[in-house]
C-alpha positions in Angstrom: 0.0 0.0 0.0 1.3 3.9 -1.0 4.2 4.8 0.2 4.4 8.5 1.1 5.6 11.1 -0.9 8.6 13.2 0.7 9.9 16.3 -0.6 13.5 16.4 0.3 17.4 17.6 -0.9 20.2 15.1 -2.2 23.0 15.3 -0.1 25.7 17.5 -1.1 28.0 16.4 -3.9 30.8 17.7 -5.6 29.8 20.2 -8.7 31.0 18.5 -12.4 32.6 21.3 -14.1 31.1 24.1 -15.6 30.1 23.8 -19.5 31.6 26.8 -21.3 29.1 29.8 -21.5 27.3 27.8 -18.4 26.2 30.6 -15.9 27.3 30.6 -12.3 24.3 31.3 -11.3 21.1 30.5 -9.5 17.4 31.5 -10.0 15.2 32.2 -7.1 12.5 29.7 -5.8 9.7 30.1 -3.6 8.7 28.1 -1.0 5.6 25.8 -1.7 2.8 25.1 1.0 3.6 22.7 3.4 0.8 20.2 5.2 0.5 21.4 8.7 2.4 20.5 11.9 0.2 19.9 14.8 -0.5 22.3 17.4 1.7 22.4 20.1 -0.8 23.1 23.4 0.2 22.9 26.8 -1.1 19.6 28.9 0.5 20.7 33.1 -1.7 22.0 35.0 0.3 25.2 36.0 -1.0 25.4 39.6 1.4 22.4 40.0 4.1 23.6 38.8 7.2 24.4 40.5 8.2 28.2 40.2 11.6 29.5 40.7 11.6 33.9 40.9 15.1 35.0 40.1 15.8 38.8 41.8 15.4 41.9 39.8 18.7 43.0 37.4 20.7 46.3 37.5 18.6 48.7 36.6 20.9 49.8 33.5 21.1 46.1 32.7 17.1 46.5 31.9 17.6 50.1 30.1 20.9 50.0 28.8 20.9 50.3 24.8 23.0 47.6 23.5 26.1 48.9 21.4 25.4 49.6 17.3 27.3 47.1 16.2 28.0 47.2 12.7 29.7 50.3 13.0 32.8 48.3 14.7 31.5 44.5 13.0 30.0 43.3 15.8 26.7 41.9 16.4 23.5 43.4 17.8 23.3 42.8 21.7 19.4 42.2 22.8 20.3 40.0 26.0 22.2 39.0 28.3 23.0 35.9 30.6 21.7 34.9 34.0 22.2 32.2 36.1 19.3 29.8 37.6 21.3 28.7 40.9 18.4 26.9 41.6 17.8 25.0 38.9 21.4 24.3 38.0 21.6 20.0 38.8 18.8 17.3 37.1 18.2 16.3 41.0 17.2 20.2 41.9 15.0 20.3 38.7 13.8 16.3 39.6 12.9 17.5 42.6 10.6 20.0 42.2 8.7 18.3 39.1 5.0 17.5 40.0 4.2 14.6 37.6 0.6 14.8 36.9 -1.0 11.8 35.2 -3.4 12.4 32.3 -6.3 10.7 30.5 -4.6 9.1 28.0 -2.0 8.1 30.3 0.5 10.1 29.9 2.8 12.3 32.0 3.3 15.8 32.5 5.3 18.4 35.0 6.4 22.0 34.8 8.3 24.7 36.0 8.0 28.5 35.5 11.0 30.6 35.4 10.8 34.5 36.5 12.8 37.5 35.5 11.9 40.7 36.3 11.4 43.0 33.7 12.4 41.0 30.7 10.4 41.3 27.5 11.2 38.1 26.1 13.4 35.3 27.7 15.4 31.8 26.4 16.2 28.8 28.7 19.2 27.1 28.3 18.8 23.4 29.5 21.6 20.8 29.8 20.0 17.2 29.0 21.1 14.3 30.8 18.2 12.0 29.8 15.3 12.4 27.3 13.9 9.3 26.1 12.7 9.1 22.3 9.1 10.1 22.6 9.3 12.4 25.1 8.1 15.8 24.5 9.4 19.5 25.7 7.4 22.7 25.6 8.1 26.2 25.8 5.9 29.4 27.1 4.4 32.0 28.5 1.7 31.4 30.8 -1.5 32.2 28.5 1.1 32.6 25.6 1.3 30.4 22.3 3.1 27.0 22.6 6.5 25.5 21.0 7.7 22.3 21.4 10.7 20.1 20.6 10.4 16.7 20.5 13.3 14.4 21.9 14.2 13.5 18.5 15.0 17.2 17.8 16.6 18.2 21.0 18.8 14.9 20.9 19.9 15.9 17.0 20.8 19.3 17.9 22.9 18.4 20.8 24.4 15.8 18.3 25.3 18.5 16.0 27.1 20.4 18.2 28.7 17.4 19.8 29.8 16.4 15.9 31.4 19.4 15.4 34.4 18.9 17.9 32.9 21.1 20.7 33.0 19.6 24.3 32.2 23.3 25.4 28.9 23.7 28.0 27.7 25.6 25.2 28.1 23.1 22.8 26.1 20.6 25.5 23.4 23.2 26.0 19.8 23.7 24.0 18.5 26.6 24.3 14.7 27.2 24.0 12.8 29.2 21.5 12.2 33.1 22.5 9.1 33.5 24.8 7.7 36.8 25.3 7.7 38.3 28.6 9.2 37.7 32.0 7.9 34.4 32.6 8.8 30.9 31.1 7.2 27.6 31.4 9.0 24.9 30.8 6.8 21.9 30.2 7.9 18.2 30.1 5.4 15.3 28.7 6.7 11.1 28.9 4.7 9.1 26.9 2.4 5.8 29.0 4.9 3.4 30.3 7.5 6.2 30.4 8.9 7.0 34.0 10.0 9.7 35.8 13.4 8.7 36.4 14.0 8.2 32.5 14.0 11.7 32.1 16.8 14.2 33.5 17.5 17.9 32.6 18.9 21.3 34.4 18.1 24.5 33.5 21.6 26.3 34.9 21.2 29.5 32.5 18.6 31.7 31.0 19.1 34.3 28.3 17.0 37.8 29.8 15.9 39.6 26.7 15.6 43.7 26.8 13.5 43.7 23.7 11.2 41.3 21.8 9.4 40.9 18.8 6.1 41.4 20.5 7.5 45.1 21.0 9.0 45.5 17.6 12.3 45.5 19.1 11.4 49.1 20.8 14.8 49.7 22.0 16.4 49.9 18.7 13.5 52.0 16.8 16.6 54.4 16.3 17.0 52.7 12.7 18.1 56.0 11.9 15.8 58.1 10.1 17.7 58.3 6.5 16.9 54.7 6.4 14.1 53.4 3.8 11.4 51.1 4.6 11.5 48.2 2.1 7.9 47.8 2.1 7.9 51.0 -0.4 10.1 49.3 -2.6 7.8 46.2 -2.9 7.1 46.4 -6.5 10.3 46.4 -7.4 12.3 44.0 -4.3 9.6 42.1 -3.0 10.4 38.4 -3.8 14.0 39.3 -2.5 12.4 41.1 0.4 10.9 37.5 1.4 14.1 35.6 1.3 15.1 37.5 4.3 15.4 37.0 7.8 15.9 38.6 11.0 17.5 36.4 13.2 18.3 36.1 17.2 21.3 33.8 18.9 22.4 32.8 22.0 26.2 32.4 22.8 26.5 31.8 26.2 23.6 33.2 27.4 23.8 36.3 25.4 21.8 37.2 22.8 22.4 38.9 19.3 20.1 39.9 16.4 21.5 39.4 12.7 19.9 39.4 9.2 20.3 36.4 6.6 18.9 35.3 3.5 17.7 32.1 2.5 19.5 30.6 -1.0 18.6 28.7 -3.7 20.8 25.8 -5.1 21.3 24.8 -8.7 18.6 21.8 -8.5 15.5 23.8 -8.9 13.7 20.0 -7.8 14.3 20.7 -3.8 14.0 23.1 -1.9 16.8 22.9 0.6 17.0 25.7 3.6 20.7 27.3 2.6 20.7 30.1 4.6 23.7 32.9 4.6 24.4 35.6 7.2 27.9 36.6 9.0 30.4 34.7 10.7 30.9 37.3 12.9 27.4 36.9 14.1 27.0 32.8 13.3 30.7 31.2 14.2 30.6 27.8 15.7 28.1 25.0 15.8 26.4 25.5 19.2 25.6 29.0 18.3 24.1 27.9 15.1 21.7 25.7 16.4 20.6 28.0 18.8 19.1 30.4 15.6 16.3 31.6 15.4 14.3 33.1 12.3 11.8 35.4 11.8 10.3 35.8 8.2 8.1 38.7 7.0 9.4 40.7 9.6 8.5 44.3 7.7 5.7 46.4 8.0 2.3 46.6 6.5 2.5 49.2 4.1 4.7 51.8 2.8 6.1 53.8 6.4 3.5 52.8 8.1 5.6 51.7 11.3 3.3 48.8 12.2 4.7 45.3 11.9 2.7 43.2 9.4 2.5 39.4 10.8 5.0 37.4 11.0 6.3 33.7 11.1 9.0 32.3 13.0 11.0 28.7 13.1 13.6 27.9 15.6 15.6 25.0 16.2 18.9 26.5 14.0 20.7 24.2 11.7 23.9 22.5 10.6 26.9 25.3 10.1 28.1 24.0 6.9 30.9 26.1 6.1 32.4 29.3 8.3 35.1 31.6 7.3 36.2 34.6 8.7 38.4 35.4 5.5 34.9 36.8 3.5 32.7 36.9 7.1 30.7 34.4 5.5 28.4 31.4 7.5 26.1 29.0 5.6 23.7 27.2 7.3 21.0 24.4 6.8 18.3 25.2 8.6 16.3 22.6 10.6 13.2 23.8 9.7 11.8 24.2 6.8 10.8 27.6 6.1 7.4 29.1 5.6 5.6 28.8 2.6 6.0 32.0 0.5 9.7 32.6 1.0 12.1 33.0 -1.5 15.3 30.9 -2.2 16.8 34.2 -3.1 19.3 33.4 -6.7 22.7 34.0 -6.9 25.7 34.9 -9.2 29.2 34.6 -8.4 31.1 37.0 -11.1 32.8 39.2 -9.9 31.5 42.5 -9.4 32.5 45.7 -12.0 33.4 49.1 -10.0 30.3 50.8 -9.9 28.0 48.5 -10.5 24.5 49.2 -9.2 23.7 46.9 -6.3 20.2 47.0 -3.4 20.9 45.7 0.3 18.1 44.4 2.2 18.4 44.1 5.9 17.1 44.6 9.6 18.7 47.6 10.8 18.4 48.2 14.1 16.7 45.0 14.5 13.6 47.1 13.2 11.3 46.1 10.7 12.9 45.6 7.0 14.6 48.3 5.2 16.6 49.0 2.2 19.3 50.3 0.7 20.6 51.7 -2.9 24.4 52.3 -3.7 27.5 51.3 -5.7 30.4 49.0 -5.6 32.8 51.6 -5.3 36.3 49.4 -3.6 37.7 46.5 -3.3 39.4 45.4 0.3 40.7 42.5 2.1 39.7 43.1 5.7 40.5 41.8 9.1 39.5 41.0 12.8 41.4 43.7 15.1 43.2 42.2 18.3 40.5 43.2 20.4 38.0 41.4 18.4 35.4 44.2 18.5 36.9 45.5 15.5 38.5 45.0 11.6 40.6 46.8 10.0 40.4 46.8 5.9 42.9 47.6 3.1 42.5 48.4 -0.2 43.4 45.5 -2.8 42.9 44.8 -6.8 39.4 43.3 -7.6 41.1 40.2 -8.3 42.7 39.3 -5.0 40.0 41.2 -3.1 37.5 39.3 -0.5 35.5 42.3 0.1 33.4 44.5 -1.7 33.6 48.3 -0.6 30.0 50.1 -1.0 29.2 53.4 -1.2 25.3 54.3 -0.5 22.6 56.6 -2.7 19.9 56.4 -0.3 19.8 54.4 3.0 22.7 53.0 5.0 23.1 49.7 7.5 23.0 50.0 11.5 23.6 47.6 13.9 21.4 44.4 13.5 22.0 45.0 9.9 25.5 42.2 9.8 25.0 39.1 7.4 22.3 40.8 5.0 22.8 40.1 1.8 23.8 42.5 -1.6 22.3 42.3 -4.3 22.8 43.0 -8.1 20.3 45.3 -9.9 20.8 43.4 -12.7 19.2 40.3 -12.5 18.6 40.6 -8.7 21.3 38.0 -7.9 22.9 37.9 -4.2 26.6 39.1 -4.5 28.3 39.7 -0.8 27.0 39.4 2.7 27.7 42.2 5.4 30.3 42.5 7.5 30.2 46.4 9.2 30.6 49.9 7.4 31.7 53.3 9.1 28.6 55.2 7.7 25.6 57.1 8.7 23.1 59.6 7.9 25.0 62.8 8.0 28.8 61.3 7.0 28.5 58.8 4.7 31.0 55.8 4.4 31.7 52.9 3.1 30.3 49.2 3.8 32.0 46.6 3.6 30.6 43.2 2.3 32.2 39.9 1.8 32.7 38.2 -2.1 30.0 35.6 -2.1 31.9 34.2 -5.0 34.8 33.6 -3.1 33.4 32.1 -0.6 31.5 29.8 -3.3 35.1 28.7 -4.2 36.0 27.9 -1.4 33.1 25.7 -0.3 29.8 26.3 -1.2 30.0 25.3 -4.3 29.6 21.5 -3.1 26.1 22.3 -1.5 24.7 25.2 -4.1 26.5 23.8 -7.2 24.7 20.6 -6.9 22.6 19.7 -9.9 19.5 17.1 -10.2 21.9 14.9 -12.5 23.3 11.9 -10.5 27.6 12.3 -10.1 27.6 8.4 -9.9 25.9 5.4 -11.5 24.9 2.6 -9.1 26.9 -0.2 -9.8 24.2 -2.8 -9.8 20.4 -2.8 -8.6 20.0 -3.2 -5.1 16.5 -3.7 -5.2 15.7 -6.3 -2.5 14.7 -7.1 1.5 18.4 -6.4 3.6 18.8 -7.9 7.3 21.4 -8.9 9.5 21.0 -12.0 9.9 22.1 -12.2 13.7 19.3 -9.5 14.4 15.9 -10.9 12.9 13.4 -9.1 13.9 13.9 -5.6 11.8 14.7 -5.0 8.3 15.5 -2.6 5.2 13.9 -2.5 2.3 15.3 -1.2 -0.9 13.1 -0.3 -3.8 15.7 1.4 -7.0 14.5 3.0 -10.3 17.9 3.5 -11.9 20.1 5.9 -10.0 17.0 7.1 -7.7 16.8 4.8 -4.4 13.9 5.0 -1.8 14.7 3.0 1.6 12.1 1.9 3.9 13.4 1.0 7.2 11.2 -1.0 9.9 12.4 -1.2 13.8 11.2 -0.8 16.8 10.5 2.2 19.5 12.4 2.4 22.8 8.7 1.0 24.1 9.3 -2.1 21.7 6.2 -0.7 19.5 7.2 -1.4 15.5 8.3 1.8 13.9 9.6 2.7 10.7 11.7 5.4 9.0 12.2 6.2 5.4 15.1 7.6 3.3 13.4 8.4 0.3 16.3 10.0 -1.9 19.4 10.7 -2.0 23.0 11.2 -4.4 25.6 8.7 -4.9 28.9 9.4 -4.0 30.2 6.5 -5.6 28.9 3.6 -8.0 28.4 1.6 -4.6 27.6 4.5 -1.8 24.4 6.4 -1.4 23.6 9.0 1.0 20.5 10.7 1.8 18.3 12.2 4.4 16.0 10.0 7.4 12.4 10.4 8.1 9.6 9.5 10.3 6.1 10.8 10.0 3.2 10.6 11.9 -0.6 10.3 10.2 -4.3 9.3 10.2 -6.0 5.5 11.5 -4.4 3.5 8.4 -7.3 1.3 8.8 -9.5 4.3 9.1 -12.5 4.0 6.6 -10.8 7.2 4.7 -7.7 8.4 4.9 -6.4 12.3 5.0 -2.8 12.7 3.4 -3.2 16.3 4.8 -2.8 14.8 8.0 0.4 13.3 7.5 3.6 15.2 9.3 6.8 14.6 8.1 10.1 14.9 10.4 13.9 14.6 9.1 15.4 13.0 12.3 18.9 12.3 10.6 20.6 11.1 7.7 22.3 7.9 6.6 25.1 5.8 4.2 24.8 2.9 2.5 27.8 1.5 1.0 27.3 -1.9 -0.7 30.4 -4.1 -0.8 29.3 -6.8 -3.4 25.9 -7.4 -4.8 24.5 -9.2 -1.8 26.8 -7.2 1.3 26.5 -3.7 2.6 26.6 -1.5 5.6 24.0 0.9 7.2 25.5 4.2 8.8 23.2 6.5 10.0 23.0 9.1 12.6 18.9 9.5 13.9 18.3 11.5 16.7 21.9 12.0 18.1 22.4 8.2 18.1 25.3 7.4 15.2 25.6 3.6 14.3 26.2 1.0 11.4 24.8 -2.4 10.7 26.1 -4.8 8.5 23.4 -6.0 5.8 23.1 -9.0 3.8 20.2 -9.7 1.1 17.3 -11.8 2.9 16.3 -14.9 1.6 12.6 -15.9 2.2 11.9 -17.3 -1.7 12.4 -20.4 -3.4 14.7 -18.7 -6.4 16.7 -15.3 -7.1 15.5 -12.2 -6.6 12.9 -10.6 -8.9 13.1 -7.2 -10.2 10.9 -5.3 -13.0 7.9 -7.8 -12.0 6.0 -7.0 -9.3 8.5 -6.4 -6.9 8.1 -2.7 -6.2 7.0 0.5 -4.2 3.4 0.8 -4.5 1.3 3.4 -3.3 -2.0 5.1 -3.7 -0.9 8.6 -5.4 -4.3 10.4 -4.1 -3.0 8.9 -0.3 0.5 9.8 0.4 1.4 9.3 3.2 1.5 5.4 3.6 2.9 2.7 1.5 3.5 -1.1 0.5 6.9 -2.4 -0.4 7.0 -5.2 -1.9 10.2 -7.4 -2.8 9.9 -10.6 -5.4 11.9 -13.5 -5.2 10.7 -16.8 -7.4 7.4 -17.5 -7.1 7.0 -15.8 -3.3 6.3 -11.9 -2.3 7.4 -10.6 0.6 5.3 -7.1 1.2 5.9 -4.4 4.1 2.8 -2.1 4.7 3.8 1.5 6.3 0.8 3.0 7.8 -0.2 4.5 11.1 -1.9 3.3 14.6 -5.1 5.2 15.2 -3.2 7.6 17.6 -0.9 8.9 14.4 2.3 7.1 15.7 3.6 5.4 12.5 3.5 1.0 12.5 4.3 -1.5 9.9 2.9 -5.1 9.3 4.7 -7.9 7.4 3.5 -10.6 4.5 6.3 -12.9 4.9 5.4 -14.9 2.1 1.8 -16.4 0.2 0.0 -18.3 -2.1 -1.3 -17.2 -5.8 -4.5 -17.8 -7.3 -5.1 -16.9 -10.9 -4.2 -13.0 -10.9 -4.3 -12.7 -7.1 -1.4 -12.8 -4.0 -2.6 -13.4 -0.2 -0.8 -14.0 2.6 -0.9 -13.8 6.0 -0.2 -10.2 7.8 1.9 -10.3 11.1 2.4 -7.9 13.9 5.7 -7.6 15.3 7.2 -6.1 18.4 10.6 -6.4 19.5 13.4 -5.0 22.2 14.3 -1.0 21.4 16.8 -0.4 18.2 18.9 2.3 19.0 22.0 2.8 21.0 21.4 -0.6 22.8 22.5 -4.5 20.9 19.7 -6.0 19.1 18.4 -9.0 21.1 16.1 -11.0 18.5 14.6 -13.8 20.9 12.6 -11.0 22.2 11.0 -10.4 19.0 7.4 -11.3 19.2 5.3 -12.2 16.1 1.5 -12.2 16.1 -0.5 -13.1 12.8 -3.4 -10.1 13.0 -4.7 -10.6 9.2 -4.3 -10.9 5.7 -3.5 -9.2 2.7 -4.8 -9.7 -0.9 -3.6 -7.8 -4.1 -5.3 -8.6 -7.2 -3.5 -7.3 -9.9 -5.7 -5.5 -12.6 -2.4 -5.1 -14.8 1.6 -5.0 -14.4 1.1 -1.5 -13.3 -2.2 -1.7 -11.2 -3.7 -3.2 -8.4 -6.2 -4.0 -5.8 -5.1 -4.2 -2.0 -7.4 -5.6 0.6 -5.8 -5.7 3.7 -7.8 -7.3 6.9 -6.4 -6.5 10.3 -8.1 -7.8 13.8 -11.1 -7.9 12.0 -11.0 -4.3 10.2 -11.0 -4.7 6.0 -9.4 -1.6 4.1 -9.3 -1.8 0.5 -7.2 0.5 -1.7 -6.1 1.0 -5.4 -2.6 1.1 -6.0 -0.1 2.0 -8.4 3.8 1.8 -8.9 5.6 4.9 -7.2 7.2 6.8 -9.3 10.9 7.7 -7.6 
């Protein structure tokens, strides 16, 4: 039955060289509408909940401007660090968590956080346990809800972890911005979860002076020669909605930057490139603790009044950093909203005076804009002190910065990592790094070469093109195991170079689970790489089923090399837990594998969201259903094997469960298999069928077709 559809990127691979006359360029994209998350609500009963009251800051500490910025390359201060004495250990938070048992069985506590006179605050929580299904909220009493699920907080610490950095700030994950001087923290366990599996501190909070909520009041000084972009809508808008205002934390304080989100060269994904500064983005930890805001302008042309806006958190992966051009490049975790632009991109190199348009967040205030000239060409430098660079002139040639002179409009603090922009074509050139202007002695700005940063690395993630690098060596079509482990599986389904893995398991509760890896790029004839999934959906057994329903969740990414035709290995990374397993083909057939017949993925095009995988060997199927429980968590059941009659397959459907998959060795005898059903698939042709599946006592039936990868 249909296996769901998943709109995803390759990995990255190394760019095949440039046709002559090819441009080095990319076009913009926008963002398409996404099916809906669920709504985060909050479940603890907040009378319960512990509350810690931490004593009033300085006075000047709550009034206190924080310095321009910019002017000297530095980011945008909007908070600062406090300590939570009394939350600093898992037993002082373990301690005051009220567990309150629900309905549905299962657990919630809280705790509420105080700090006088914040506008917005950030928690920064150091995890010591978090089991895979547990659940983590975030707000303000009578304020909207975000959460982060364990998969999510455990991949971001992995990040960090990854990237060499045994810091406390690398082993800290720090909340989404909450509005106002109080934040709940809200932890749910699943039924059958206890208490004493979960274990986090909260030893540091960030105390914002200024917030969205507030427009960022502090900083309405975005100085009154600068233009509101909204006015120039006509003209910039599509670019306008590839940027971002985004806010930081590195330990403890927080920073406000502008970015832009990029497009790559395969206009087939829509992957979350996002460029700002390195002076405001420069190691993992800090990267993953971004957060964007889109459409953060106003509602019409100098009005003053912020038009709604849309916010994601959870940062992303710093893929490349470079102080030599200022430049960071991200993936974001999230995918942006619908509407955005993937701003496009050229990387010539620029002519004196050529015509260029900056749009950024100066001030942190609502968008504005700015027209001017490339009028130098500098290599510039971090001063000693590190609060400021230093630039000298250089030939275009061996320049890394772009000096730019301004017709109307300048940058201000809050204004770093915003992206220039050709007039010509529209096409993202530099990225800032300070200036020495303002409204009554102009200067120069000084933004780092995109292109040469795009030589140096970006290329490998931007430059990639739909066309495979590698051919697969073989077809790898078929059911994988370890034989020492039965109990779980992988099944491969290949069109050509295009591979879709399905993956069955089991949850740390032993409940079957499964994952998908539905694309990919080789990276040799006999390696493939590509991105992890889980989703969660409607009853699969349900009389009709919603694909609008189904939520889609990368949780990691993972390697196949194959070592002959019938050996590989399975590296993966989901949820912060890194492993291999060794994989052989699975024989369950009375001859060779099948392939072309009706071995296949097969799926229900008008249903994504769910799906059968079937593999062929001989005279014997062996079909894998993906589909949901009636609470939306996702299950599989197994045909290991039938009987034909005439046109028609049927076999017998079996519910597994087994011990918990990750991070722990895979015990097989306490795999449990219970026979629930059957299935029967008529086929009306080689590319069409009839699926009637029966399970304890429920009958689905469902037309399905080949899935095209």
């Amino acid at each position: 039955m249909a296996a769901a559809v998943f709109a995803v990127g390759a990995a990255p691979s190394v760019p095949q060289p440039l046709s002559p006359g090819q441009a080095q360029q990319a076009e913009p994209q926008v963002q398409p509408e996404l099916p809906a998350g669920p709504t985060a609500f909050a479940r603890a009963d907040l009378a319960l909940a512990a509350k810690v009251s931490l004593v009033a800051p300085a006075r000047k500490a709550l009034t206190a401007e924080p310095a321009a910025g910019d002017a000297i390359g530095v980011p945008l201060q909007v908070g600062f660090a406090r300590d939570v004495p009394a939350l600093a250990s898992f037993d002082a938070v373990s301690e005051r968590l009220a567990w309150q048992a629900l309905a549905d069985g299962t657990r919630v506590a809280a705790v509420t956080i105080t700090s006088p006179g914040a506008a917005a605050l950030r928690a920064g929580l150091r995890i010591g346990a978090l089991p895979l299904g547990a659940t983590l909220r975030f707000y303000a009493p009578e304020g909207p809800v975000a959460a982060a699920s364990a998969q999510e907080v455990r991949e971001t610490l992995a990040r960090n972890a990854a990237s060499g950095d045994a810091s406390d700030a690398a082993a800290t994950f720090w909340s989404p911005v909450v509005e106002g001087d109080t934040l709940v923290i809200e932890a749910e366990l699943l039924p059958g979860m206890s208490p004493e599996s979960i274990a986090f501190s909260v030893p540091m909070l960030s105390h914002l002076v200024a917030s969205p909520r507030d427009d960022f009041a502090f900083a309405k000084a975005a100085s009154s020669c600068n233009l509101d972009a909204v006015c120039s809508a006509p003209t910039w808008g599509g670019e306008s909605n590839a940027v971002a205002r985004i806010i930081f934390t590195d330990t403890g304080s927080t920073f406000a930057c502008t970015g832009t989100l990029l497009a790559d060269k395969d206009t087939t994904t829509y992957i979350p490139y996002f460029l700002t500064a390195n002076h405001c983005v420069s190691t993992q930890a800090i990267a993953s603790s971004v957060q964007a805001y889109w459409f953060y302008r106003s509602t019409a042309c100098n009005s003053a009044v912020r038009a709604p806006l849309q916010t994601t958190f959870g940062g992303g992966t710093l893929l490349y950093a470079s102080p030599t051009t200022d430049t960071a490049f991200l993936r974001l975790a999230s995918q942006p909203p619908a509407g955005v632009t993937y701003a496009g991109w050229n990387v010539a190199l620029q002519s004196n005076g050529t015509a260029v348009t900056a749009l950024h967040q100066a001030g942190g205030d609502l968008l504005k804009i700015s027209f001017g000239n490339v009028s130098s060409y500098w290599n510039c430098v971090r001063a000693g002190n590190a609060s400021q660079f230093s630039c000298n002139g250089s030939a275009p040639a061996s320049s890394t910065f772009y000096g730019i002179t301004w017709r109307q409009g300048i940058t201000e603090g809050g204004s770093s990592g915003s992206g220039l922009f050709t007039d010509n074509g529209h096409y993202l050139v530099g990225q800032l790094y300070g200036g020495n202007g303002s409204c009554t002695a102009p200067g120069t700005d000084f933004y780092g070469r995109f292109d040469v940063a795009y030589n140096a690395g970006l290329s490998q993630w931007l430059g990639a093109s739909a066309v495979p690098a590698y051919t697969p060596a073989l077809d790898y079509s078929d059911l994988w195991w370890n034989a020492d482990q039965s109990g779980w599986g992988l099944s491969i389904t290949q069109h050509g170079p295009a591979l879709f893995a399905a993956w069955f398991v089991y949850d740390s509760q032993g409940n079957p689970t499964w994952f998908v890896m539905p694309g990919g790029l080789w990276s040799s004839n006999t390696t493939f790489t590509g991105d992890i999934y889980t989703a969660r959906g409607p009853d699969g057994l349900a009389a009709a089923f919603d694909p609008a329903a189904v939520v889609r969740t990368r949780v990691g990414s993972g390697t196949l090399r194959f070592a002959s035709s019938g050996q590989a290995t399975f590296s993966y990374t989901v949820s912060g837990t890194t492993e291999t397993r060794t994989l052989t083909r699975q024989p369950f057939g009375n001859a060779a594998t099948v392939t072309g017949s009706f071995g296949d993925l097969w799926w229900d095009a008008a249903e994504s969201g769910w799906g059968l995988a079937l593999h062929e060997q001989g005279q014997t199927l062996f079909g894998v259903w993906f589909t949901y429980r009636a609470d939306g968590a996702p299950q599989w059941f197994v045909m290991p094997g039938g009987s034909w009659s005439g046109d028609t397959y049927t076999g017998t459907l079996v519910r597994t469960t087994g011990p918990g998959y990750f991070g722990v060795a895979f015990d097989p005898s306490r795999v449990t298999r219970t026979p629930v059903g059957t299935l029967s698939i008529r086929w009306v042709d080689g590319a069409h069928a009839i699926a009637t599946a029966t399970v304890d006592g429920v009958t689905v039936v469902k037309n399905i077709t080949r899935q095209p990868l």
